[in-house]
C-alpha positions as CSV (number, residue, x, y, z in Angstrom):
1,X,-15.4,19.0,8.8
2,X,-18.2,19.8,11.6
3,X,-17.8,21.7,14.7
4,X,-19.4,19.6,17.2
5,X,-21.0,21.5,20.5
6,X,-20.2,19.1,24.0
7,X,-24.2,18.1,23.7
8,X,-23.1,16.8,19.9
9,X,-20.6,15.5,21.2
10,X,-22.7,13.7,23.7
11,X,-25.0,12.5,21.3
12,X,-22.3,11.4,19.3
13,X,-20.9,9.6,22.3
14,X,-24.4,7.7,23.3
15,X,-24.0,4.4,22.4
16,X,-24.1,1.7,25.1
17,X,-20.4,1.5,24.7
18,X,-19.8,4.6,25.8
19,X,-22.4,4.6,28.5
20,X,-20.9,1.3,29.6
21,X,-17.0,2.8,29.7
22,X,-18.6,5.8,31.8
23,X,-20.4,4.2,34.3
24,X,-17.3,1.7,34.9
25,X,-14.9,4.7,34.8
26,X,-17.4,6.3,37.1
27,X,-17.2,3.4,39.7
28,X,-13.7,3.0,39.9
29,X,-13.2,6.9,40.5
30,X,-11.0,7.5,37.4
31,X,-11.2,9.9,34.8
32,X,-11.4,8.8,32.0
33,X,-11.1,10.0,28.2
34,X,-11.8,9.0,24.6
35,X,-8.3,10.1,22.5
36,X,-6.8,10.5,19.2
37,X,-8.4,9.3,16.0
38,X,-11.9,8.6,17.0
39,X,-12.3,11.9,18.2
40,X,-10.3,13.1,15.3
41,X,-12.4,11.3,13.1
42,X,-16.0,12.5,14.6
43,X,-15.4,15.9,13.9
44,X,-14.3,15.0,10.5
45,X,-17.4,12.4,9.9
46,X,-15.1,9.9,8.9
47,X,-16.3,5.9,10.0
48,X,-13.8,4.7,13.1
49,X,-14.7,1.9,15.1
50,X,-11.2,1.8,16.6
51,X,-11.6,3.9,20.4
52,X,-8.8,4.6,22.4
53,X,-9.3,5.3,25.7
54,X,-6.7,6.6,28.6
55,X,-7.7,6.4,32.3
56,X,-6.0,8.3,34.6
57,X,-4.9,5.2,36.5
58,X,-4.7,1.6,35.4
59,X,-6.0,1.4,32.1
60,X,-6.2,-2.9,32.2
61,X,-8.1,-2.5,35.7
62,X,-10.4,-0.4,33.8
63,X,-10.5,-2.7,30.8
64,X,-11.1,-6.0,32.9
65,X,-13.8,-4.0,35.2
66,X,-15.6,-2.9,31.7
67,X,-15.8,-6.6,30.5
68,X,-17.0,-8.4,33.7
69,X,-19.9,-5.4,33.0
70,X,-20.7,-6.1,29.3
71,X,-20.5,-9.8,29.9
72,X,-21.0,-12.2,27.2
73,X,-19.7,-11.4,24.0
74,X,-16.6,-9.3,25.1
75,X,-13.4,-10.5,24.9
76,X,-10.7,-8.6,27.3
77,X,-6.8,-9.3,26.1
78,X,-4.4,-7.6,28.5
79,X,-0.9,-6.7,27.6
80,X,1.1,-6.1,31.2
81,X,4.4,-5.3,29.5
82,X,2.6,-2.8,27.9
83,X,0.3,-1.9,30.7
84,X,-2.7,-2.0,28.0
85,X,-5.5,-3.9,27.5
86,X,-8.0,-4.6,24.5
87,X,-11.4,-5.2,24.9
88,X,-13.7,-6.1,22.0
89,X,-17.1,-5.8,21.5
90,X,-19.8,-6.3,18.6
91,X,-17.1,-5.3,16.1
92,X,-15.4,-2.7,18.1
93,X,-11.9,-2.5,19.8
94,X,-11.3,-0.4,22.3
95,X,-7.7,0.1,23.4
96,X,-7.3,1.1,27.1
97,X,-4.0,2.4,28.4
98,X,-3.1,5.0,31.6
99,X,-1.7,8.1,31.3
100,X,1.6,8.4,31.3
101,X,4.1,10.7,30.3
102,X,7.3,9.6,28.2
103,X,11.3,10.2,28.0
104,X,13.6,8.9,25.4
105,X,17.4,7.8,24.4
106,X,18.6,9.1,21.1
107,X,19.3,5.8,19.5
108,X,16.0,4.3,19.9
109,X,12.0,4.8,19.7
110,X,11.2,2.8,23.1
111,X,10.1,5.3,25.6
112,X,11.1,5.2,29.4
113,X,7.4,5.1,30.4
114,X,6.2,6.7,33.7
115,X,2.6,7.0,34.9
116,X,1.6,10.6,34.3
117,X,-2.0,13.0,33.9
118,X,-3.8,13.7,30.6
119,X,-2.2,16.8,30.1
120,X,1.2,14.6,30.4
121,X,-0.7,11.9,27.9
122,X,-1.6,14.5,25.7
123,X,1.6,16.1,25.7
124,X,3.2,13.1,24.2
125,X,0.6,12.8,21.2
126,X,2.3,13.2,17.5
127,X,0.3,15.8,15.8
128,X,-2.6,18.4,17.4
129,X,-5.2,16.6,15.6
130,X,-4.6,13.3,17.6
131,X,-4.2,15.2,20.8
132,X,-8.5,15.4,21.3
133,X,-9.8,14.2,23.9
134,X,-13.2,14.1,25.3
135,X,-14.5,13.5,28.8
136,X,-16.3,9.9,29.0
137,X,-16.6,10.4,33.3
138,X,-20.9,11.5,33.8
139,X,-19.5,14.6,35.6
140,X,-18.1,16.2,32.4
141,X,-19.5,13.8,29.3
142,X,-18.6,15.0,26.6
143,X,-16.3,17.8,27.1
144,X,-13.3,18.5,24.7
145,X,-10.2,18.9,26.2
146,X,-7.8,20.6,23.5
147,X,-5.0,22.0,24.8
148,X,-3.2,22.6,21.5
149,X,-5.8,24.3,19.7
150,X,-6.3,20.7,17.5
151,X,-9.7,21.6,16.2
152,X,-8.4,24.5,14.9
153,X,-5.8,22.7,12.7
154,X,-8.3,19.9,11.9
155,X,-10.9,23.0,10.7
156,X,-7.7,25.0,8.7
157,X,-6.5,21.7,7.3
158,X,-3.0,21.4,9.0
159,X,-0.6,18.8,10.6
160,X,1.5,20.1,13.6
161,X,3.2,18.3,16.4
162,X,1.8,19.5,20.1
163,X,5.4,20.7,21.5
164,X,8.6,21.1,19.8
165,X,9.2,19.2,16.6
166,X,12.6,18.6,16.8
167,X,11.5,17.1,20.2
168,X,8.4,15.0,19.2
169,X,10.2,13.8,15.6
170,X,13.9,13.1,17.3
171,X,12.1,11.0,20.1
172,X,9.7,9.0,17.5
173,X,11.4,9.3,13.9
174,X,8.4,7.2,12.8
175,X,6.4,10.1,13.6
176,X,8.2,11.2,10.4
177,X,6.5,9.2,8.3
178,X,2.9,9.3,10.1
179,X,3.1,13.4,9.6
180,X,3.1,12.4,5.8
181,X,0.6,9.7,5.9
182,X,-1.9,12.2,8.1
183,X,-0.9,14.7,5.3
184,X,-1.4,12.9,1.7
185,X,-4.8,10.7,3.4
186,X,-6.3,13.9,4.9
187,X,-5.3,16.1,2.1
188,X,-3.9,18.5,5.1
189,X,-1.0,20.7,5.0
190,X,2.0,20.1,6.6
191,X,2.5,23.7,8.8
192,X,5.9,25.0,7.9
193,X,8.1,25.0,11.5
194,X,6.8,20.7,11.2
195,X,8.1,20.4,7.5
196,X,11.4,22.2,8.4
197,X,11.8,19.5,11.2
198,X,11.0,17.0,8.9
199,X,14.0,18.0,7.2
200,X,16.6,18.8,9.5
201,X,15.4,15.1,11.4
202,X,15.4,12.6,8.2
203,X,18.3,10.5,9.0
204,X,16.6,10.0,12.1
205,X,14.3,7.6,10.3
206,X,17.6,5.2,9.8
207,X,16.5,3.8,13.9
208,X,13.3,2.8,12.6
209,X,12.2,-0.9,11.3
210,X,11.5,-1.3,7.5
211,X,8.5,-3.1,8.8
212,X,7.1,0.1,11.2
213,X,8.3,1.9,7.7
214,X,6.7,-0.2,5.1
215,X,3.3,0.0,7.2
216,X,3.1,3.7,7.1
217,X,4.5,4.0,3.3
218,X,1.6,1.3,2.3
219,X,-1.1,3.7,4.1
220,X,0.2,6.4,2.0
221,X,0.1,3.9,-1.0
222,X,-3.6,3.5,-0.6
223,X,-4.2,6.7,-0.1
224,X,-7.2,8.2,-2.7
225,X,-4.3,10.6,-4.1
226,X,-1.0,8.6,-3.1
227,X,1.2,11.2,-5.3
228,X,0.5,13.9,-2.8
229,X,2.2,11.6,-0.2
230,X,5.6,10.9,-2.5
231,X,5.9,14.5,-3.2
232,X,6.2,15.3,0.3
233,X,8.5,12.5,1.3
234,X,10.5,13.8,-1.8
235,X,10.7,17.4,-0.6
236,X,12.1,16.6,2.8
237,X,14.4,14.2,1.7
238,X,12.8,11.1,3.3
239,X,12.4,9.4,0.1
240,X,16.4,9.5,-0.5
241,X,16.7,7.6,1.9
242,X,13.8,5.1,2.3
243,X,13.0,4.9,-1.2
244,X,16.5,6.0,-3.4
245,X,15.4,3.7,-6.4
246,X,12.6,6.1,-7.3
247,X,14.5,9.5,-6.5
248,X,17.0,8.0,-9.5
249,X,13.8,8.2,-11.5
250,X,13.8,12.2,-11.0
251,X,15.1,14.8,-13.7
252,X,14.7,15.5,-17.4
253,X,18.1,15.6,-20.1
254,X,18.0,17.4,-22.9
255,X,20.0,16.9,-26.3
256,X,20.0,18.5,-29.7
257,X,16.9,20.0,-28.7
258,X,15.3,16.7,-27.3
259,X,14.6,15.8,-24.0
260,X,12.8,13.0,-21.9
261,X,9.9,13.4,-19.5
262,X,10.8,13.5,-15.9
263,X,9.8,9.9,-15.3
264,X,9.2,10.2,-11.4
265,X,6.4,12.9,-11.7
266,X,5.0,10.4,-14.7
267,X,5.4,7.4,-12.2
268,X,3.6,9.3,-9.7
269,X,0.9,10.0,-12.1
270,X,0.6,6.4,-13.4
271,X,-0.1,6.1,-9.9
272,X,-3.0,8.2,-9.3
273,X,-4.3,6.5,-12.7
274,X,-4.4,3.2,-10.5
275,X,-5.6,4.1,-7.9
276,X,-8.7,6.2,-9.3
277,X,-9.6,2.4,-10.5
278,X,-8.5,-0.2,-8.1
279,X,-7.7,-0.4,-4.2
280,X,-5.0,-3.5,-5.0
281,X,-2.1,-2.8,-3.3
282,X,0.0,-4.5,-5.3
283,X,-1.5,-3.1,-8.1
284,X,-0.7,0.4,-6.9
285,X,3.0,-1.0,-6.0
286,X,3.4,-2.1,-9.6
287,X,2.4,1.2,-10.6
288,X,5.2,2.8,-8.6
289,X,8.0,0.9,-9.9
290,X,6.5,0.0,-13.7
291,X,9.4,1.9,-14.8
292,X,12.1,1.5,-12.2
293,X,14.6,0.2,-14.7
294,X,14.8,3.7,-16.3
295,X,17.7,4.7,-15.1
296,X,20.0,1.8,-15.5
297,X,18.7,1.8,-19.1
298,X,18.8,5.4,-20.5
299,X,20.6,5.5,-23.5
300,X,21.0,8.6,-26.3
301,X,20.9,7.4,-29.7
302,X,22.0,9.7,-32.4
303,X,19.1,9.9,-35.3
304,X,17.1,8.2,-32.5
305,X,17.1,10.4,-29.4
306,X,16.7,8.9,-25.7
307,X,15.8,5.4,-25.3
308,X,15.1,2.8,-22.9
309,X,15.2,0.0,-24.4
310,X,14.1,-3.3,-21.9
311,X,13.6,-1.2,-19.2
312,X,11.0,-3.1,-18.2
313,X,13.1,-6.8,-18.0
314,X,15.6,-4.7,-16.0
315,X,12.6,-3.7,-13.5
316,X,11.7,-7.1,-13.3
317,X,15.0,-7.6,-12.0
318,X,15.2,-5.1,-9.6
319,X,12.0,-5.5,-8.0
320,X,13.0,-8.7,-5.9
321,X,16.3,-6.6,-4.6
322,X,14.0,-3.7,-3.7
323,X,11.3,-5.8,-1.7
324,X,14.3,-7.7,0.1
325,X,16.1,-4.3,1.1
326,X,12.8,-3.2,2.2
327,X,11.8,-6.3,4.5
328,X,8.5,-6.9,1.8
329,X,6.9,-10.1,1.6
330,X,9.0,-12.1,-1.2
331,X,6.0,-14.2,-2.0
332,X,3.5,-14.8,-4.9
333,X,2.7,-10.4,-4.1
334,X,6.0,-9.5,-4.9
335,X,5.9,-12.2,-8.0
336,X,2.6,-10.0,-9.2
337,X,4.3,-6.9,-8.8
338,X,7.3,-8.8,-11.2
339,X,5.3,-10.0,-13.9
340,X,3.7,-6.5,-14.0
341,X,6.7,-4.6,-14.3
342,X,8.2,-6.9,-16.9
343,X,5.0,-7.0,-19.0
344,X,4.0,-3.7,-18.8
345,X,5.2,-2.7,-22.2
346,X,3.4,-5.8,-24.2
347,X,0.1,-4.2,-24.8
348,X,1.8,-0.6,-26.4
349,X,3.9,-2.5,-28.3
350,X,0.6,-4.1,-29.6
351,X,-1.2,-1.1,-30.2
352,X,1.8,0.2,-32.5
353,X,1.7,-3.0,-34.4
354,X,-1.3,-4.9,-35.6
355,X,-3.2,-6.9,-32.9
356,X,-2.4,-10.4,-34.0
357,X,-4.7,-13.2,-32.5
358,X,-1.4,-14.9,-31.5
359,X,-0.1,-11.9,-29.8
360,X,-2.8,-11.7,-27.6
361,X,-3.2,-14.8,-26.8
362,X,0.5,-15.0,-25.7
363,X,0.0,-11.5,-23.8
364,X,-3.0,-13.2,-21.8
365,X,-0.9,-16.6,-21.7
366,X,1.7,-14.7,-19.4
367,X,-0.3,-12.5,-17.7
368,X,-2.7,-15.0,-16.7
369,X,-5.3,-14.4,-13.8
370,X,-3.6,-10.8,-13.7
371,X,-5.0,-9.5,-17.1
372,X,-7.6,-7.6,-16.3
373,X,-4.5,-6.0,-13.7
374,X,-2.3,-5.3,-16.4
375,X,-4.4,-3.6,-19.0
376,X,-5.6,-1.5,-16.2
377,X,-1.9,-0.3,-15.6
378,X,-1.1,-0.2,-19.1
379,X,-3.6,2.4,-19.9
380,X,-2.9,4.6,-16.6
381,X,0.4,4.4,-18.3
382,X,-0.8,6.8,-20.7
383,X,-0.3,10.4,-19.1
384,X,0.6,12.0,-22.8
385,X,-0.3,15.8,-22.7
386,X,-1.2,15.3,-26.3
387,X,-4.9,15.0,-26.1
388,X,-5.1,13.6,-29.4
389,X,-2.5,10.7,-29.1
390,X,-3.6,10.2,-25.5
391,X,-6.9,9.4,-26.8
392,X,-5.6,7.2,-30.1
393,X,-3.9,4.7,-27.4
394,X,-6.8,4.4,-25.2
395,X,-9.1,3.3,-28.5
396,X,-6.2,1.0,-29.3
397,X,-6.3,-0.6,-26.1
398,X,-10.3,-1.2,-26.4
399,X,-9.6,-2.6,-29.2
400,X,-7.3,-5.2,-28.0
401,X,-9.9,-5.9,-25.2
402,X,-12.3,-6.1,-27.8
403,X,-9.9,-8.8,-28.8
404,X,-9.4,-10.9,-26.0
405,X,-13.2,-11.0,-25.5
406,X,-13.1,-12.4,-29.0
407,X,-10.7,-15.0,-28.3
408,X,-12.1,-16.4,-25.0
409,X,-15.1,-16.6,-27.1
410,X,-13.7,-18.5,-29.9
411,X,-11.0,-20.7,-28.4
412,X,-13.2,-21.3,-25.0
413,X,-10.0,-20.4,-22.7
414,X,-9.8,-18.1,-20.3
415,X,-5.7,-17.4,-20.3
416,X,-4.7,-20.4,-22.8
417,X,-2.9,-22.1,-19.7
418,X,-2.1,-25.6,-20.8
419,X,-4.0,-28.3,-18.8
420,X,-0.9,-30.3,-18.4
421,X,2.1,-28.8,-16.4
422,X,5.4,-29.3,-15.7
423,X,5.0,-31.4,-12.8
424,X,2.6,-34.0,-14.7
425,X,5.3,-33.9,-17.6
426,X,8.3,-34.8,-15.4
427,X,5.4,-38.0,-14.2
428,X,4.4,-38.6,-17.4
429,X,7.9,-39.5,-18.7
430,X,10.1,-40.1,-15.2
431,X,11.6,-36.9,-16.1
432,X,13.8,-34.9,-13.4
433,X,14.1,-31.2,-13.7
434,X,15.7,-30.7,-16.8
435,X,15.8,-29.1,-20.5
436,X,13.9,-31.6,-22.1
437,X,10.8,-31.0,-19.7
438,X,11.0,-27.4,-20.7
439,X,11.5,-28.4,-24.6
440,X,8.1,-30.0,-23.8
441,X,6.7,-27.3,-21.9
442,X,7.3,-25.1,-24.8
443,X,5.8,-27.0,-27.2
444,X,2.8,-27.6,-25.8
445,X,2.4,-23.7,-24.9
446,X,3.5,-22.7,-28.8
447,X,0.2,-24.8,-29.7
448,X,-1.8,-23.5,-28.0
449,X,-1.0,-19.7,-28.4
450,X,-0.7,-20.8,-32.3
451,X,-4.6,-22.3,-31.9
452,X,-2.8,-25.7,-32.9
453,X,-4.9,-28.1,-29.9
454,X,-8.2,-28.6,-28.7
455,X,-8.7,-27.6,-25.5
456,X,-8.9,-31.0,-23.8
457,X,-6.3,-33.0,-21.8
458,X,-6.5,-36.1,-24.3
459,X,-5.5,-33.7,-27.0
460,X,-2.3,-32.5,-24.9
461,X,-1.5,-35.7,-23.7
462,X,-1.3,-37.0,-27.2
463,X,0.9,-33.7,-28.3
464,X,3.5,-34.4,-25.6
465,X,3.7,-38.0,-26.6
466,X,4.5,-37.1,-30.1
467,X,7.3,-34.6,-29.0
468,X,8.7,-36.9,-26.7
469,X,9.3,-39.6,-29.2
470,X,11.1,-36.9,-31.1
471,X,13.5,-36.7,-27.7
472,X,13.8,-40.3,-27.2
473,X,11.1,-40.2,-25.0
474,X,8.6,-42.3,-24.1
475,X,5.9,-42.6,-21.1
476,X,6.7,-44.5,-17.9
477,X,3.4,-46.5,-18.5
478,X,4.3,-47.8,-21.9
């Protein structure tokens, strides 16, 4: 965090854009200021090539004026409904918009919109820290205007709304969830009055989208500590209701002496693991609900103590009803974030029983493009606070690295996918869908986890052939 004087600030703000925005600004007699994030950002020397800029008129009059000046090589897109316009430019966007001053209804987030003055524009901002502004006009370049002392929160490390937050969080419940996001990627504070509004306003988020929800709860997802994020949500009660599946996962039982680990706080920690190693996404959602099936599968067993045994088939199960209740994409990233869950177990249960050539081939069989993704999740998996045994599991898993190296090596496969599949099969022998094509598809996948084949297409053609015959079976070309 800096503390920029206005002639910083100018410097800051002397690249031809700028000097372009202010001479148009300049010509059209509107003030005109650089808002929210980008100024937020400069003072916190984070990279933002987003700008958004309100005019204290029309901000698409403004936009259009600025790229008749710059020419060729801006593109100008003008959204009326929304009395905004977009111009880009060498890889930046600037967003233009007028002042204006907002009023809402209680049962929804679209704003009765009236043309209003910066401090009315500023007034409507979420959190003090996106209520910056700096003077673009030549008159006053680089000026901060900050009525809500914002570089004062960004300097002590806090999120608070500009007027009341009952006010800003009722009007806006998405705000809710951007308060959090600002929080966990900022590693800021939430200041206590905001957090108590967060609280008393959480059903409030029931208006809001699962899309508009989803966006902000994947920004906290890729956040560098995404835990800090989930706790929050958690101690507001947000995540009851956006999120219940993983509240479930909260709270440790204790028998005879014997309890289980509080497999939330472990899920959140599995997630950090992640996400110290890989930006996926989908990776870092697979993370979140690797053990998800907990719950449903939490069983004591006398002599045994608490189990949960196929926790993570149940998981596989749930994760499809979770993405759909959530409005996620039901595609080949929610089938990842499935094949994960369900296989997340395979390599522990390796490392506690000898690591067979044939296991590991059949781990890498399923897992296919995504091993490298699930040995990475596997060993996050391992948050034991038993140095020693932590340590044990992590050589085990080089070891079974050490052995899939050795295989590709040896067998010349990659993930032992058969060459022929099931579409090809059902052709080779007029075959609809149907048992016998996944008797075949079987076989030929037992042979080559068991190192049985060569890897070549003649060789698996032949195989079929010879288990086909065994059906009844013959090909349509004899």
């Amino acid at each position: 965090m800096i503390d920029l004087t206005t002639e910083e600030l100018k410097e800051k703000l002397s690249g031809k854009i700028f000097q372009q925005i202010q001479q148009t600004a300049d010509e059209l007699h509107m003030e005109c200021y650089v808002v929210g994030g980008y100024v937020r950002d400069l003072f916190l020397e984070r990279p933002s090539t987003d700008i958004d800029v309100v005019v204290v008129g029309s901000g698409i009059e403004m936009a259009e004026a600025l790229g008749k000046r710059l020419g060729r090589g801006a593109h100008v897109s003008v959204f009326r409904n929304f009395g905004t316009a977009q111009v880009k430019y060498k890889g930046q966007e600037i967003e233009f918009v007028g002042a204006r001053k907002e009023s809402y209804s209680h049962d929804s987030r679209k704003p009765i919109v009236e043309d209003g003055t910066l401090e009315d524009d500023q007034n409507r901002r979420d959190f003090t820290i996106n209520a910056l502004a700096v003077c673009l006009n030549a008159e006053r370049f680089g000026e901060l205007v900050d009525p809500f002392n914002g570089l004062e929160d960004l300097q002590d490390g806090t999120i608070r709304t500009p007027l009341d937050p009952d006010v800003t969080f009722s009007d806006d419940p998405l705000r809710m969830m951007r308060c959090v996001r600002f929080a966990t990627q900022l590693n800021f504070f939430i200041d206590d009055e905001t957090f108590y509004s967060l609280e008393r306003n959480r059903e409030r988020i029931n208006i809001i989208s699962k899309e508009r929800i989803n966006d902000e709860l994947n920004k906290i997802i890729l956040a560098k500590t995404p835990s800090k994020g989930f706790v929050e949500l958690d101690r507001c009660g947000l995540l009851e209701i956006i999120f219940p599946e993983l509240v479930k996962l909260q709270g440790v039982e204790t028998r005879q002496g014997r309890g289980h680990k509080d497999n939330f706080y472990h899920t959140l920690e599995v997630l950090d693991n992640v996400s110290r190693n890989s930006d996926n996404l989908w990776l870092r959602w697979a993370a979140l609900l690797h053990d998800i099936g907990k719950p449903a599968t939490k069983r004591w067993e006398p002599g045994v103590g608490w189990t949960f045994h196929n926790h993570n088939y149940i998981g596989e199960k749930m994760v499809p009803q979770i993405f759909k209740r959530m409005k996620m994409p039901l595609n080949e990233k929610m089938k990842y974030v499935q094949k994960l869950v369900s296989l997340h177990m395979r390599p522990i249960a390796m490392v506690d029983d000898e690591v067979t050539d044939s296991a590991v081939r059949r781990m890498m069989f399923e897992a296919g493009e995504d091993i490298d993704d699930l040995m990475l999740l596997c060993e996050a998996d391992i948050t034991s606070k038993n140095r020693e045994k932590k340590e044990r599991y992590l050589q085990n898993f080089l070891l079974v690295r050490q052995k899939m190296e050795e295989l590709k090596v040896k067998d010349h496969r990659r993930n032992f996918q058969p060459i022929v599949d099931g579409n090809e099969i059902m052709q080779m022998f007029g075959l609809q869908p149907s048992r016998e094509v996944g008797i075949l598809k079987d076989a030929l996948k037992n042979a080559i986890l068991d190192d049985n084949l060569p890897d070549n297409r003649e060789a698996e053609v032949a195989f079929l052939i010879e288990k086909a015959a065994a059906l009844g079976l013959k090909p349509v070309s004899q």
